[in-house]
Structures are given as C-alpha cells and as structure tokens.
ZAMARGU-4260 file (C-alpha; in steps of 0.2 Angstrom, whole numbers, plus 5000, padded with zeros to 4 digits):
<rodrens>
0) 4981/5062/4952 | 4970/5074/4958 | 4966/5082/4941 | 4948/5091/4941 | 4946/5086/4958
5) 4927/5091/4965 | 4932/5089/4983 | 4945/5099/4988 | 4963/5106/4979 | 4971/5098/4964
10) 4983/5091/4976 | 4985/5074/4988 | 4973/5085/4998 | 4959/5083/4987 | 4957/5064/4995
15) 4966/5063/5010 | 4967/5071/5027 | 4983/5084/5028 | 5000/5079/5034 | 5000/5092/5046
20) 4992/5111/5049 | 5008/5119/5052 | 5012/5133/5039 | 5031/5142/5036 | 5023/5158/5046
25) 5021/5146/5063 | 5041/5142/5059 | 5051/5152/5075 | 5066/5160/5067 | 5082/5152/5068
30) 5092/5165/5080 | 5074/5165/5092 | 5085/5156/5105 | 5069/5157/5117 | 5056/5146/5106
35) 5070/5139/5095 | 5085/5127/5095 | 5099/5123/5082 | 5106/5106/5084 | 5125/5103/5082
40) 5122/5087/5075 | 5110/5071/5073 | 5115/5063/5086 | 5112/5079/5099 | 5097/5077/5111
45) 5086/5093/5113 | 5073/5101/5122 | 5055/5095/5118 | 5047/5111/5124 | 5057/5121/5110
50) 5043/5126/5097 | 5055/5126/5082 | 5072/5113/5079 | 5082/5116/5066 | 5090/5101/5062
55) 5107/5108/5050 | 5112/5123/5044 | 5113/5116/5025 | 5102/5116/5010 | 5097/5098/5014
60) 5090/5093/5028 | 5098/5081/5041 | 5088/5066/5046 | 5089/5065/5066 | 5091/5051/5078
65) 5082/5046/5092 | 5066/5045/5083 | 5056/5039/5095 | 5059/5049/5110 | 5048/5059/5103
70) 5032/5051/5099 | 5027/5047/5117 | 5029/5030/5113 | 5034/5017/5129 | 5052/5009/5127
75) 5064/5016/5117 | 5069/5013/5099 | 5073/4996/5098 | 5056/4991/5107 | 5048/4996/5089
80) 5049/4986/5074 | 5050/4995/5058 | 5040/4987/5049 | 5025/4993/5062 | 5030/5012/5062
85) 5031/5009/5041 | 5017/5001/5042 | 5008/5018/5053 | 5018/5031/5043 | 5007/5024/5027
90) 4990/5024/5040 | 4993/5042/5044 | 4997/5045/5026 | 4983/5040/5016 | 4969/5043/5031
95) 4956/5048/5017 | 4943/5061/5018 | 4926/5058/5023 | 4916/5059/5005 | 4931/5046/4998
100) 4929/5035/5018 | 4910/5032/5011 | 4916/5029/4994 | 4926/5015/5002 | 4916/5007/5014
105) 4902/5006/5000 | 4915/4996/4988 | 4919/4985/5001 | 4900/4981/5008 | 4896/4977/4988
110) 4913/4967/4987 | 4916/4956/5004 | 4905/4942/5005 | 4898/4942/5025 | 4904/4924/5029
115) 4922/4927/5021 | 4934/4922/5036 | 4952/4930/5035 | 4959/4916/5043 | 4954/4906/5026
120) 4959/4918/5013 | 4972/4920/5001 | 4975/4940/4994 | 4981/4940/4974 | 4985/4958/4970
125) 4993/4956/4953 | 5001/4971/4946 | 5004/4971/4929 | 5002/4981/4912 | 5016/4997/4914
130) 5025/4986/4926 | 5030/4975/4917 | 5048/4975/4908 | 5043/4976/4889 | 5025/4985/4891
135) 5017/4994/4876 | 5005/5006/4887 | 5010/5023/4880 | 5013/5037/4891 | 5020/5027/4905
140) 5038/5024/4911 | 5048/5011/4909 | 5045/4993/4916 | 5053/4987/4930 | 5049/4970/4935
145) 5050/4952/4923 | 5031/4949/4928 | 5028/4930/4929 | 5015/4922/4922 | 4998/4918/4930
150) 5002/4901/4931 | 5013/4906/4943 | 4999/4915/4955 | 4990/4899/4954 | 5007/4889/4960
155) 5009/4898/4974 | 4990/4894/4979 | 4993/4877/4978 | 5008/4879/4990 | 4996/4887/5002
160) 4983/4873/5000 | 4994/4861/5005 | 4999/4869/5019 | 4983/4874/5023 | 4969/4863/5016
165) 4953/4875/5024 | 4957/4890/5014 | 4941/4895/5004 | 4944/4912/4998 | 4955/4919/4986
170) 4953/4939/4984 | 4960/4943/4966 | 4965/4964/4961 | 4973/4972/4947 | 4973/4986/4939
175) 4976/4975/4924 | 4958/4971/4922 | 4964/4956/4904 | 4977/4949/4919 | 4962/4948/4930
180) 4950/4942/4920 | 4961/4928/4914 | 4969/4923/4931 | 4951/4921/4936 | 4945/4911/4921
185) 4961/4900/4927 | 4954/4900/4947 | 4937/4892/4940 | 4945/4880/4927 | 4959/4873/4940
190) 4954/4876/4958 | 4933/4876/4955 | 4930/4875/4972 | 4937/4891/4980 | 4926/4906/4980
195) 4935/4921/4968 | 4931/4939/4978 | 4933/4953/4966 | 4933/4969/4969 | 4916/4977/4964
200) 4916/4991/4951 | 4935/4989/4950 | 4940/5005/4936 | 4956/4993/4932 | 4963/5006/4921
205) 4976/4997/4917 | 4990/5009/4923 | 4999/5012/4938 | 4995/5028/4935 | 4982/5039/4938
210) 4987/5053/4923 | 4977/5054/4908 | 4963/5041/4914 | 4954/5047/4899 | 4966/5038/4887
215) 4966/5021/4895 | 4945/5021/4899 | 4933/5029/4894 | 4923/5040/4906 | 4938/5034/4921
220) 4940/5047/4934 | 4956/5048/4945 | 4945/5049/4963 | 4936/5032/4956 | 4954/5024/4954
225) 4958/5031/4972 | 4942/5024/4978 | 4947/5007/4968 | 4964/5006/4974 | 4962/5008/4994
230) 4945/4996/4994 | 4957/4984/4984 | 4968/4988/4999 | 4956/4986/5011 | 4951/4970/5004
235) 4968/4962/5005 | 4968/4965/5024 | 4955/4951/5024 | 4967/4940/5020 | 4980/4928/5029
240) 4990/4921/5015 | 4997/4933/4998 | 5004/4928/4983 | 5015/4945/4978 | 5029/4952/4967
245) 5038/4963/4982 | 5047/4974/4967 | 5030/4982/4965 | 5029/4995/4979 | 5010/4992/4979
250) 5009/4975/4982 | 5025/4975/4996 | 5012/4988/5004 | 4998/4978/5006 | 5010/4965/5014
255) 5016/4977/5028 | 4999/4984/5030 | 4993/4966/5030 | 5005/4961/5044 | 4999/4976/5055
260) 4982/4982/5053 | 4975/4965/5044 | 4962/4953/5050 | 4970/4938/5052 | 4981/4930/5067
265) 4996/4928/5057 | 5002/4934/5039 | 5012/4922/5025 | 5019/4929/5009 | 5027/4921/4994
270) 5036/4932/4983 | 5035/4927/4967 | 5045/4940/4959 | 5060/4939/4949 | 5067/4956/4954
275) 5066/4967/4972 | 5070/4983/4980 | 5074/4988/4998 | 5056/4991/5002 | 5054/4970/4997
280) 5061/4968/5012 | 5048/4973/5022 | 5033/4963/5014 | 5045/4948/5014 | 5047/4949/5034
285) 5040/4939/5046 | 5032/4921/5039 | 5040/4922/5024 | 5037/4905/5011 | 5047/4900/4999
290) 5043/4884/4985
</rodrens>
C-alpha cells in the first residue's frame, strides 16, 4: 500500500500516525525484577508502575485480562461496550498524518453539500468487484461474499423511507466505480427526488486492494486511494441510516465507526448480505433492521 510513498517509509507509517514510540532497546529484560514482572498467568493482576510485563514465557504471546484496569478508564470492564473500544482501537489506528488530514478535509469540503443533515441521510457503501464470489479482477484473491444486486441497495432504501419519510440524502461509495455509476443511474430513475452525494474525485480503482494501482487505473496512486477511502469514511459518518453487506470488513467498519463517532442521534443498518463473519456482528448491533 505504501509503495513509492513521498511522505514517509514504504510502510503504514507513510500515512498514519505510529502505533507507538517504543522500540525493542526500551524493552527491560525479563530477569530485571526491579523495572520488570513475569506473569504467571492471564488472569494474575500486576504492578502498573513496572516498566516492562512479560505476559508468557512461550513463543506466542498470551492475551491478558483485565483489559481495562489499565487504561485509566472509570468502571470496570463491563462498564464498556466492545463495540466503543472496537470502534476507538480503529480511531487510534488509522489517526492519518497531517499532509493525508488535509488531503481528507479537502475531499470532504468538495463532496458534502453544506445543508446535508445527518439525521436525513442514508450511507450506501457498496463493495464490490474482487469481493464478490466469481470475480475476474486478476491479481486479486478469491471472492468471498454472493454480492446482491443493486436492486437490492435500492430495497433497503425504500425500507428506510417508510420508516422515515424526511430522509433526503443518500451518500453512495464504491470502489466499484461501473457498480456506482449504475446504482446512481438507478437512484435518479426510481427515487428522483433524493439528492445522490458522491464522493468527489473518488479513484474507485476497482480493487479492495491498493497493490499494483497501475494495472487497474491509469495514473492511480495508492496515497490517492488512501485519501479516497477514509473521506469515503468520513462521508459515511454523516449518515443515520446504512444499507451494508457486514461480510465486507470495510463496510461492517463504517457501521461501528458510524455508531460512535457519527453525526447522527441514533444509527440503523440493514444488512443485506448473504454471507457474515464475527466482525458482522458488530455493525449488525444496536438498531439493527430487518425486511
């Protein structure tokens, strides 16, 4: 992804902010019994003023409870929901860099009209192309979901409606830019009066994948299809009502960033997938439809 990166290292680092500055030389050895600590096993408390907790003795580390007792977080662990600290773990992670933040922001001015209301919108990220089971992109893996047709998109839609007859915006992204293009064809012949928001200079290179850009379109870069995807994000979070396919791991994360950090009151999903995964469940929590 980070291929001939101008900002930074050909890593994740090239676009967003490190995970940590810690480095293997800050790591206190293991028989340092003054600055370090050896649990005996995940369920064992420890001393939070010990610089350096080794967490097994084995070749693969152990996962620890009491999660929370460390974060400085008020209550204890079952006074958080997991779908907010899942929802904060991806914050953290993909907090970008400055030169991709204004890349972002820029997208977003271009693409967001100024009276859009998030309390009136619907979000349709449809992913497509290599996703789908049967799929002739070359180079790409296997697919793994039984993508339904647009029609389908366009169903859910008129589920919302009738629950909500003041919706006026539907915000439509994929990186599928012949799925996109028809669905919003469909949107003008069948519900003329909603107001389609695109995302604005969308590269839509019709991967999930951000190898070999070169192959799929022409003069594509991956930082442009990092910028394309978090403003397509971004955009989502201006929306209270989602049509999604929860066996794409991209659209279940704009449900669960939707439901924490998004605009509107409330957050309702229909999944429209034929197929899930454990992460599904998290974009199918809360006020979840089904028609």
């Amino acid at each position: 992804m980070a291929k001939g990166c101008q900002h930074g290292p050909e890593t994740r680092e090239c676009y967003f902010e490190p995970l940590t500055h810690c480095q293997l030389s800050h790591v206190n050895l293991a028989n340092d019994t003054i600055n370090s600590y050896t649990m005996k096993n995940e369920k064992e408390d420890y001393d939070r003023n010990k610089r350096t907790v080794y967490t097994s003795h084995k070749l693969w580390f152990r996962l620890i409870n009491k999660k929370y007792s460390w974060t400085s977080l008020p209550g204890i662990e079952r006074d958080h929901s997991q779908i907010q600290i899942m929802a904060s773990m991806l914050a953290y992670y993909f907090r970008p860099k400055p030169w991709l933040r204004q890349q972002i922001d820029e997208r977003i001015h271009k693409s967001i009209p100024a009276d859009l209301n998030p309390e009136r919108t619907v979000g349709v990220p449809i992913r497509r192309s290599d996703k789908c089971f049967g799929h002739n992109v070359t180079g790409s893996a296997r697919g793994e979901l039984d993508c339904p047709p647009l029609e389908e998109y366009l169903q859910g839609i008129r589920h919302f409606l009738l629950f909500d007859p003041l919706i006026e915006n539907v915000i439509v992204t994929s990186e599928d830019k012949t799925a996109c293009d028809e669905f919003v064809v469909l949107m003008k012949k069948e519900l003329p009066l909603l107001r389609v928001v695109l995302n604005v200079g969308d590269v839509q290179q019709g991967t999930g994948s951000g190898s070999k850009l070169e192959s799929y379109v022409e003069g594509a870069g991956n930082a442009d299809v990092v910028a394309s995807a978090l403003t397509s994000l971004h955009l989502h979070l201006r929306a209270k009502y989602f049509i999604l396919t929860t066996k794409s791991t991209w659209t279940s994360t704009i449900g669960v960033m939707a439901r924490v950090y998004g605009f509107a009151t409330d957050i309702y999903a229909i999944d429209i997938g034929k197929n899930t995964n454990a992460f599904s469940a998290y974009a199918r929590s809360g006020k979840y439809c089904v028609f």
